[in-house]
C-alpha positions as CSV (number, residue, x, y, z in Angstrom):
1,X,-17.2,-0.6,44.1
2,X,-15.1,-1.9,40.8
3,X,-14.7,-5.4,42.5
4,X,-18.8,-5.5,43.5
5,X,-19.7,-4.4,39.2
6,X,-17.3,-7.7,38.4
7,X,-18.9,-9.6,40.3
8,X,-22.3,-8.7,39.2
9,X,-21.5,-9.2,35.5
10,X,-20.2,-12.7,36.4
11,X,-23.9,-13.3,38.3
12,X,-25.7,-11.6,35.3
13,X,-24.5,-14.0,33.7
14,X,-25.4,-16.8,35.6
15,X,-28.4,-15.7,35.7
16,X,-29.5,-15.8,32.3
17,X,-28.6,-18.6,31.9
18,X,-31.1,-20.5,33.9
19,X,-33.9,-17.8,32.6
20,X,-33.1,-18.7,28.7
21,X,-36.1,-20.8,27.2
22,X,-34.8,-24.6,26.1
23,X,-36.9,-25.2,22.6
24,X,-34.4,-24.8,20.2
25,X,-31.6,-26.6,22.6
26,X,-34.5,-29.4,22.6
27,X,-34.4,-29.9,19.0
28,X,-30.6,-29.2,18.5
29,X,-30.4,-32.6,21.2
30,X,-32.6,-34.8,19.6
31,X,-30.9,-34.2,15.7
32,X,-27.9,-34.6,17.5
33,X,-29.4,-38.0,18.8
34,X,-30.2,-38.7,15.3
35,X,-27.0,-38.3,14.3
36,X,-25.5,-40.7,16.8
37,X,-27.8,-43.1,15.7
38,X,-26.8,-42.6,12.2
39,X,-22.6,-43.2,12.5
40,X,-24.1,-46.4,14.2
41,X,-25.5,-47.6,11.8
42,X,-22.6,-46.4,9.2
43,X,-20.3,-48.5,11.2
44,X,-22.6,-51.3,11.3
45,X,-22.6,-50.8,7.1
46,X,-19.4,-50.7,7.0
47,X,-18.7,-53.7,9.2
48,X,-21.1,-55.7,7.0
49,X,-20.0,-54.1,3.3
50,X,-23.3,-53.3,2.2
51,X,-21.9,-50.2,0.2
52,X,-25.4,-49.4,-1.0
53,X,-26.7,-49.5,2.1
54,X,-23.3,-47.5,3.4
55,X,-24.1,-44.7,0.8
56,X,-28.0,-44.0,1.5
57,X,-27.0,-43.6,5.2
58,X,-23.6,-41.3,5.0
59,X,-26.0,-39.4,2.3
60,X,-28.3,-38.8,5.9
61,X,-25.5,-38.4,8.2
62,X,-24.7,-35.7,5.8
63,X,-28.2,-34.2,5.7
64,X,-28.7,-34.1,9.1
65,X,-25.4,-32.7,10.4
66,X,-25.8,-29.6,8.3
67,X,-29.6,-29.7,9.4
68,X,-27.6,-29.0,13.3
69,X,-24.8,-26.8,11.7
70,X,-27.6,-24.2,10.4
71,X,-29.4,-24.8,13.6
72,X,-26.2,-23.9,16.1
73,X,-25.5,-21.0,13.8
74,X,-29.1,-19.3,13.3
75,X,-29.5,-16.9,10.6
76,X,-26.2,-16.7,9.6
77,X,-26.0,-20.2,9.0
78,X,-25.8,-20.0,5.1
79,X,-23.1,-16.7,5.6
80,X,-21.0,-18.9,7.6
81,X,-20.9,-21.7,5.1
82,X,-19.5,-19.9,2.1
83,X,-16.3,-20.8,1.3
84,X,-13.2,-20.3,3.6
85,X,-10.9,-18.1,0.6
86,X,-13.4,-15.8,1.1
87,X,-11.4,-13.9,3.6
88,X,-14.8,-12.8,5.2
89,X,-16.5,-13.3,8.4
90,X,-20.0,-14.6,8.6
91,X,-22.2,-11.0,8.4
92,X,-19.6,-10.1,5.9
93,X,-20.1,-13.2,3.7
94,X,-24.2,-13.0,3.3
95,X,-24.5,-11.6,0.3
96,X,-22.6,-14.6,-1.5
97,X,-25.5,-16.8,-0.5
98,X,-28.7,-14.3,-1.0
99,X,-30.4,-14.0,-3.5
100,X,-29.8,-11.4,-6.6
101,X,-30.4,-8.0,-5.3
102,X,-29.2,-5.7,-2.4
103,X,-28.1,-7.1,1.2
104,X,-27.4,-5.6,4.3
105,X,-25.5,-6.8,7.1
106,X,-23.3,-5.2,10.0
107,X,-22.1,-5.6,13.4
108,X,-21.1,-3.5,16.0
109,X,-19.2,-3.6,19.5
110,X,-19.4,-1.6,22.6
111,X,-16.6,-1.2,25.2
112,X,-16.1,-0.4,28.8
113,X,-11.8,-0.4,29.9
114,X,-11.3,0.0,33.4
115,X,-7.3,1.1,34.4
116,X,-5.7,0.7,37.2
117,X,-4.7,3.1,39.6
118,X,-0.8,2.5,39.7
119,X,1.7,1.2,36.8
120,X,3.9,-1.9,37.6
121,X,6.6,0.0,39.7
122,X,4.4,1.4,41.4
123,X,3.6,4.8,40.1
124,X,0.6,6.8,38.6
125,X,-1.0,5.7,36.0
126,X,-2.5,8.4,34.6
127,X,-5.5,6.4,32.4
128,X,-8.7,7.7,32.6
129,X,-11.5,4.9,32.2
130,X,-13.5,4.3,28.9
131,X,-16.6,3.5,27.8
132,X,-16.7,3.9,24.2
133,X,-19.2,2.9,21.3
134,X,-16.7,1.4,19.7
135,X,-17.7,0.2,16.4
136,X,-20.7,0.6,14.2
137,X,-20.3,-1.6,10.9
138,X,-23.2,-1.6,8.0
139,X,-22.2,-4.1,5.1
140,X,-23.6,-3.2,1.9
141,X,-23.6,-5.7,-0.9
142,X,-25.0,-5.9,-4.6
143,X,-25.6,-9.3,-6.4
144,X,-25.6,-8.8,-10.1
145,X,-25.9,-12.3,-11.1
146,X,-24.0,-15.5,-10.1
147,X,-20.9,-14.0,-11.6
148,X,-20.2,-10.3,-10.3
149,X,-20.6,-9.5,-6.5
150,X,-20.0,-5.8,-5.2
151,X,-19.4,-5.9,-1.7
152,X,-18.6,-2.9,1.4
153,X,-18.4,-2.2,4.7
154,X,-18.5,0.8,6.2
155,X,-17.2,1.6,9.6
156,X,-18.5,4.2,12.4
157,X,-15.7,4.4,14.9
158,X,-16.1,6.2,18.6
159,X,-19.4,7.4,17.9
160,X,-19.0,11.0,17.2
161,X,-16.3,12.8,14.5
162,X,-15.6,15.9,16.5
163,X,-14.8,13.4,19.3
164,X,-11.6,11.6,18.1
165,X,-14.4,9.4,15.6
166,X,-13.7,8.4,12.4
167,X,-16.4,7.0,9.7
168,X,-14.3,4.8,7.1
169,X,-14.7,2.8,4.3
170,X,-13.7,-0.5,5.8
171,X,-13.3,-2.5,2.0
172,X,-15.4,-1.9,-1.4
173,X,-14.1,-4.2,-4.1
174,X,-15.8,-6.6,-7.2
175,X,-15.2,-10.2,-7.3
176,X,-16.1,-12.1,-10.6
177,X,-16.8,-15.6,-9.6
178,X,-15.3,-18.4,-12.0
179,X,-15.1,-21.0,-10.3
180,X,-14.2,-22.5,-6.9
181,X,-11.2,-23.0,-7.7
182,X,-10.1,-19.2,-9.0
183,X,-12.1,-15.9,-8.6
184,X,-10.9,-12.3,-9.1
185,X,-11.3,-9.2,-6.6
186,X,-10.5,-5.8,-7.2
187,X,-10.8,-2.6,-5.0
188,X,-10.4,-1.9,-1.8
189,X,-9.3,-5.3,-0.3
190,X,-8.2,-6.7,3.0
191,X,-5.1,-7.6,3.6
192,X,-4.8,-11.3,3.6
193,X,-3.2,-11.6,7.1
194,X,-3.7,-13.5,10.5
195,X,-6.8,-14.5,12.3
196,X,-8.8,-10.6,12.9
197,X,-7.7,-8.7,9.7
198,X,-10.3,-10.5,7.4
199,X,-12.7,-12.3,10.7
200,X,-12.8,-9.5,12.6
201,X,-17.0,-9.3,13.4
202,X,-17.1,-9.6,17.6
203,X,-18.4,-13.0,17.3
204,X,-15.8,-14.7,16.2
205,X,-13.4,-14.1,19.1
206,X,-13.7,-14.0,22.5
207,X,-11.4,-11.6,24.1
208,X,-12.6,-7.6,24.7
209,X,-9.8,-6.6,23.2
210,X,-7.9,-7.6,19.6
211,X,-4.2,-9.1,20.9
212,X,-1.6,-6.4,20.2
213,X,0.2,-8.5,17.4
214,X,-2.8,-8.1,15.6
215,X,-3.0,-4.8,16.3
216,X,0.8,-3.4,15.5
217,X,2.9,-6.0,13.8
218,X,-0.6,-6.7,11.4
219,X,-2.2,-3.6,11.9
220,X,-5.9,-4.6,11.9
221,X,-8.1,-3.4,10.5
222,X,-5.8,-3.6,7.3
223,X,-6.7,-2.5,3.7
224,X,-5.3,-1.4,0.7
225,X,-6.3,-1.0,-3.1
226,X,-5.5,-4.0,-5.1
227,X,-6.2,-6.8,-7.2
228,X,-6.1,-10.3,-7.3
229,X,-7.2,-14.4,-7.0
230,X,-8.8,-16.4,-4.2
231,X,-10.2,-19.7,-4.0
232,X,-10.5,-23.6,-3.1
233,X,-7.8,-26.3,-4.2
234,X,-8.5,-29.2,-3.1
235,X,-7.6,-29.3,0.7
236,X,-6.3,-25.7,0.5
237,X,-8.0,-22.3,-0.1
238,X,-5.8,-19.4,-1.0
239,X,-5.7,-15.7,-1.6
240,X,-2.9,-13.5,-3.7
241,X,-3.4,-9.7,-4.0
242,X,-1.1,-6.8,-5.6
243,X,-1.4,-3.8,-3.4
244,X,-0.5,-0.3,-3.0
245,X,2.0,-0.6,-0.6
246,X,2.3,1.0,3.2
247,X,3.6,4.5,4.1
248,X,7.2,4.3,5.4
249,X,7.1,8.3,6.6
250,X,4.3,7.3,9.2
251,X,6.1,4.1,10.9
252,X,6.6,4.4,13.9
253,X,8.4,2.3,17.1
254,X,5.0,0.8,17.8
255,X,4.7,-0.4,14.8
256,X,3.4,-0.2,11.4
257,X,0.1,0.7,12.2
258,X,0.3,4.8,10.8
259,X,1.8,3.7,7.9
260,X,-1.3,1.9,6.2
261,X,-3.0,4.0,3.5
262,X,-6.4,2.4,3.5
263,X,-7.5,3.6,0.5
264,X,-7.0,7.5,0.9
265,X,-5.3,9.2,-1.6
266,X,-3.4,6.9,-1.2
267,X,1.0,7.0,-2.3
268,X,1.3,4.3,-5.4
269,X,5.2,4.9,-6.3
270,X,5.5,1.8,-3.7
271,X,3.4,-1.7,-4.2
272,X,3.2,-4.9,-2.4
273,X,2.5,-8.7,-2.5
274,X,0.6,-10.3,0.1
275,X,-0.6,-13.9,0.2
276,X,-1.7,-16.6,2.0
277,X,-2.5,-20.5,2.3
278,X,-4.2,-22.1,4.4
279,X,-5.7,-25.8,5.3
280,X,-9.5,-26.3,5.4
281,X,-10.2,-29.6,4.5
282,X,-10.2,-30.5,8.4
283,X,-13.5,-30.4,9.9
284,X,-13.1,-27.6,12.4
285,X,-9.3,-26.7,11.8
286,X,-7.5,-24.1,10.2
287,X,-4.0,-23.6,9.6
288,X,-1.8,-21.7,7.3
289,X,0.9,-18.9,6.5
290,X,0.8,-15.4,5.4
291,X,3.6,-13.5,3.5
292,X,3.8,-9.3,2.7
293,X,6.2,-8.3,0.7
294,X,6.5,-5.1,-0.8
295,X,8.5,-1.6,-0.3
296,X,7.2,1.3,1.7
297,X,9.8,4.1,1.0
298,X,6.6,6.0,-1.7
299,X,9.9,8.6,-2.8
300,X,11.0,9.0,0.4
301,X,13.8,11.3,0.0
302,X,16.9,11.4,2.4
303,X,18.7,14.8,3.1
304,X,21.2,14.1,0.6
305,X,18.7,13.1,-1.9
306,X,18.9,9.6,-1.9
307,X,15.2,7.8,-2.4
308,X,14.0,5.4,-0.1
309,X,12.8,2.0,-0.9
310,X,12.5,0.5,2.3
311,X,11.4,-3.1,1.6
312,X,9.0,-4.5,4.1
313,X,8.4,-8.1,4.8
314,X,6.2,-9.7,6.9
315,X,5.6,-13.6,7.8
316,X,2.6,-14.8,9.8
317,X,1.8,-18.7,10.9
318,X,-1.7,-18.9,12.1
319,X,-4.1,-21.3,13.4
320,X,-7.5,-22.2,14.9
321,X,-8.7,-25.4,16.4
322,X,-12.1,-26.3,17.3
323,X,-12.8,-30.1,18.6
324,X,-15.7,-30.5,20.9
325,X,-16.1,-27.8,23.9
326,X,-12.5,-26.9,23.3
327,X,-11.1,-23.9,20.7
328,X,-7.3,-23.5,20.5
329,X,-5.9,-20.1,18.5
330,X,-2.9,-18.9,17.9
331,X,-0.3,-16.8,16.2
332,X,3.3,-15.9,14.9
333,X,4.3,-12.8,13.1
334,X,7.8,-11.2,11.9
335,X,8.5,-8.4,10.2
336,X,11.6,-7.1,9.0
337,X,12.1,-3.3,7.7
338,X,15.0,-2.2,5.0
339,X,16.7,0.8,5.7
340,X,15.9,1.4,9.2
341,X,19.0,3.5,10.1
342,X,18.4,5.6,7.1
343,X,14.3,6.5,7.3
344,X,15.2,7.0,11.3
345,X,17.9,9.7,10.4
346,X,15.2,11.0,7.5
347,X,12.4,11.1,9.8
348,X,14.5,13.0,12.5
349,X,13.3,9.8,15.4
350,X,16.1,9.3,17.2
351,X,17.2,6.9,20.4
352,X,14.4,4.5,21.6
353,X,11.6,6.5,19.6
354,X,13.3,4.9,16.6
355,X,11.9,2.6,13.9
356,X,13.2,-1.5,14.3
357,X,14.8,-3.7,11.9
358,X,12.9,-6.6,13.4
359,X,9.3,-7.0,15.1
360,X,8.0,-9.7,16.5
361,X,5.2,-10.7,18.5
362,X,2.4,-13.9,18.7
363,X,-0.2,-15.1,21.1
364,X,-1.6,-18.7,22.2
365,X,-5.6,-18.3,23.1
366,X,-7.6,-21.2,24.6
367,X,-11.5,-21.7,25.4
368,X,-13.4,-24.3,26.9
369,X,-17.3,-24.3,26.0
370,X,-19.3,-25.0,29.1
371,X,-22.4,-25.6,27.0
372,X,-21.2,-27.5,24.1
373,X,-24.8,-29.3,23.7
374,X,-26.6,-25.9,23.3
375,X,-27.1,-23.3,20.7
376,X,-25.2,-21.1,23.5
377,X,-22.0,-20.6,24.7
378,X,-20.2,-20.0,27.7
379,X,-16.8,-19.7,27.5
380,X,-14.0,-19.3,29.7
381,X,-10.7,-18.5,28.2
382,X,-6.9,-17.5,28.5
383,X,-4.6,-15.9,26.0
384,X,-1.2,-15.3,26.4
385,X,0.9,-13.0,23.8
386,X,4.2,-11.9,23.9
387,X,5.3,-8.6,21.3
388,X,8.6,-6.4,21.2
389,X,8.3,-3.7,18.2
390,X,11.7,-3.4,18.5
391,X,13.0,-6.6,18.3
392,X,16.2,-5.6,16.9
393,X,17.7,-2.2,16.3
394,X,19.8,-0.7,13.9
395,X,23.2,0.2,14.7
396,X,23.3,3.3,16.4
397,X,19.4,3.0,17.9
398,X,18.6,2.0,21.0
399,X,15.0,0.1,22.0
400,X,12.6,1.0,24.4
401,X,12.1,-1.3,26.9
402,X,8.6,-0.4,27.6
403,X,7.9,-1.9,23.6
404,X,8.8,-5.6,24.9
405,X,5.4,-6.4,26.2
406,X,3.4,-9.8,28.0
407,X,-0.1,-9.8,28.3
408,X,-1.8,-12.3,30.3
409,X,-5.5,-11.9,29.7
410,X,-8.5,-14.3,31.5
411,X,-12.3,-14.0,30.7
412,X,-15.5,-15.0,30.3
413,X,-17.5,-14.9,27.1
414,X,-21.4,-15.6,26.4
415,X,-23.4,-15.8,23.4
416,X,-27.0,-16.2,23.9
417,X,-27.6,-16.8,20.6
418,X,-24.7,-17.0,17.7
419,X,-24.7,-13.5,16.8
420,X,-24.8,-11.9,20.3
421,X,-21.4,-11.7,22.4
422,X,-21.1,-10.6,25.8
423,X,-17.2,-10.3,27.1
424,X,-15.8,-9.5,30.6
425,X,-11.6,-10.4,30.7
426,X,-9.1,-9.0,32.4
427,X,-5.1,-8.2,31.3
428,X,-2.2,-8.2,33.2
429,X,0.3,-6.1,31.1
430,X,3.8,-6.6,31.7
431,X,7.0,-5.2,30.2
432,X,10.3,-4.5,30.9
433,X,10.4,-1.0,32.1
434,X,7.9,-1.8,34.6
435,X,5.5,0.1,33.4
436,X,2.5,-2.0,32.7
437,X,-0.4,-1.0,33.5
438,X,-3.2,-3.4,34.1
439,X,-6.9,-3.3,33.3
440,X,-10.5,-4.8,32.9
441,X,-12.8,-5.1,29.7
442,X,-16.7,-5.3,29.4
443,X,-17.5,-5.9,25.7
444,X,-21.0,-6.3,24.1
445,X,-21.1,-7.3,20.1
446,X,-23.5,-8.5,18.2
447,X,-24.2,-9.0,14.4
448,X,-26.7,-9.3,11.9
């Protein structure tokens, strides 16, 4: 019966496809024939060094090709233009380009996870499928005047409070724009890390699920109160925030992900750096680094007395490609934590439930558009992501093997229109205590 609903999904969407009207991929075609046209005639000017003539027509190559960008994106077209230091994904983004006033945006996802029967060696699984309303995001911004921006998000997670749910302020923070080049934020901020943490709306990545490294090593969704800088310079946009820093008495051999404060009353005897650079000036590529550096130990007291500081550090390379029908992603993360043997023996974990020194994970993603000429996409895609949260061990602590994961995950993902996602994939989960257990994942997201 499981195998007959897969296959249905895969002929739904085939289906709509040939059903979807063809107006707006009508017009998207014939700018785009305008556009050839145009870099003809560009060469031609430049063959010829008419540089008057060479200026009036890259000023219309110009005019055009955003004409097609807002076209391909929709509504969102202007969101998705504002500048990359945002940190921001397109919803997220729109009230930078509205008008004076309240905006509203938001997003949400839905998800169905399907596990099998059996674990890798064979035995019970003991999962229970899931279909969950995942997420329900409202963005909420204020625009004062050119100058001061408020902007929030708040999150409904798994529907229902009394029912493992959570409602949570997602960020809140005030930037004062200066100028492209250096703005200031202040609030509740995002951590500036990865690919998902800041562009994490459903539309902006294929896959059902977030990868794991992006889920533990970078906890996403990641935020603490803080100040700081972003902007443009040159080829590079940046971002540079001081933060409260994590919650050392809630790590755990997973990962970091208990340990972030988010905002909630939160500790501030222990702070944090976290930065990152990246290249934009590439039509369609981006590519930088992200550092955290900070202590997490928030008077962390041993039995003897002695406070904790344990510093935590964390290094990310990240990267996204887009060049025709193709989009490449990928990911690197280490961190390291101070201490380890210490907060283990002061949090009473002991053996293979113990904190790391070292974790370490990343992931390669490809997708192949099948409809790179229209306004929709169907995608096909592979991501492959290796993680061990406990890389390496303090002296005295053993690791679990069952932390030292791969995860093979293949899919299928289709917009109908840019702010509409539908998602089937499905994961092979390996590690080495054979006891991986493998599933399947129907997503639908949309924003607005």
């Amino acid at each position: 019966m499981k195998r007959w609903l897969v296959a249905f999904v895969f002929c739904a969407f085939g289906v709509t496809l040939s059903a979807w009207g063809q107006t707006l991929e009508e017009r998207v075609k014939a700018l785009e024939a305008e556009v050839a046209a145009l870099r003809q005639q560009v060469a031609a000017a430049q063959g010829a060094k008419d540089e008057a003539r060479l200026a009036e027509l890259e000023r219309k190559l110009a005019v055009l090709a955003e004409e097609l960008e807002r076209l391909r994106l929709g509504e969102l077209g202007e969101a998705m233009a504002a500048p990359r230091a945002l940190g921001l994904g397109p919803a997220a983004s729109r009230v930078y380009a509205a008008k004076p006033g309240v905006t509203v945006a938001g997003y949400g996802e839905f998800l169905y996870q399907n596990f099998a029967a059996t674990r890798d060696d064979g035995r019970p699984s003991g999962k229970v499928d899931i279909a969950d309303a995942y997420r329900f995001v409202l963005y909420t911004g204020y625009k004062f005047d050119d100058r001061w921006i408020f902007n929030s998000e708040l999150e409904v997670e798994h529907a229902h409070t009394q029912k493992g749910g959570a409602v949570e302020l997602e960020f809140a923070y005030l930037d004062w724009l200066a100028s492209p080049a250096a703005n200031l934020r202040a609030g509740l901020i995002l951590v500036p890390l990865g690919l998902v943490n800041e562009v994490h709306e459903p539309t902006t990545f294929f896959p059902a699920r977030r990868a794991e490294t992006e889920t533990r090593i970078l906890p996403a969704t990641w935020l603490e109160l803080g100040f700081g800088a972003y902007g443009d310079v040159g080829p590079f946009s940046y971002r540079t925030y001081v933060l409260t820093g994590l919650d050392a008495s809630k790590f755990s051999a997973s990962g970091f992900r208990s340990g972030r404060q988010s905002g909630a009353l939160a500790k501030a005897e222990s702070f944090a750096w976290a930065g990152r650079v990246d290249w934009t000036q590439t039509p369609g590529l981006l590519a930088g680094i992200g550092v955290y550096l900070g202590e997490a130990g928030q008077k962390l007291k041993t039995s003897g007395g002695r406070e904790l500081s344990v510093p935590t550090r964390i290094v990310e390379a990240h990267g996204q490609y887009q060049f025709g029908p193709w989009l490449l992603r990928g990911l690197w993360a280490q961190a390291t934590v101070g201490e380890a043997a210490a907060l283990n023996r002061t949090l009473g974990l002991s053996g293979s439930a113990a904190v790391a020194e070292k974790l370490q994970g990343g992931y390669l993603e490809v997708a192949y558009d099948l409809l790179p000429a229209e306004r929709r996409v169907l995608a096909p895609f592979i991501r492959y992501e290796k993680i061990n949260t406990q890389k390496t061990m303090p002296a005295g602590f053993a690791a679990n093997p069952a932390n030292d994961q791969k995860i093979l995950t293949l899919g299928v993902a289709f917009q109908p229109l840019p702010q509409i996602i539908f998602k089937l994939d499905a994961q092979n989960v390996q590690n080495r205590a054979k006891s991986g257990i493998n599933q399947w994942n129907l997503a639908l997201g949309y924003v607005f």
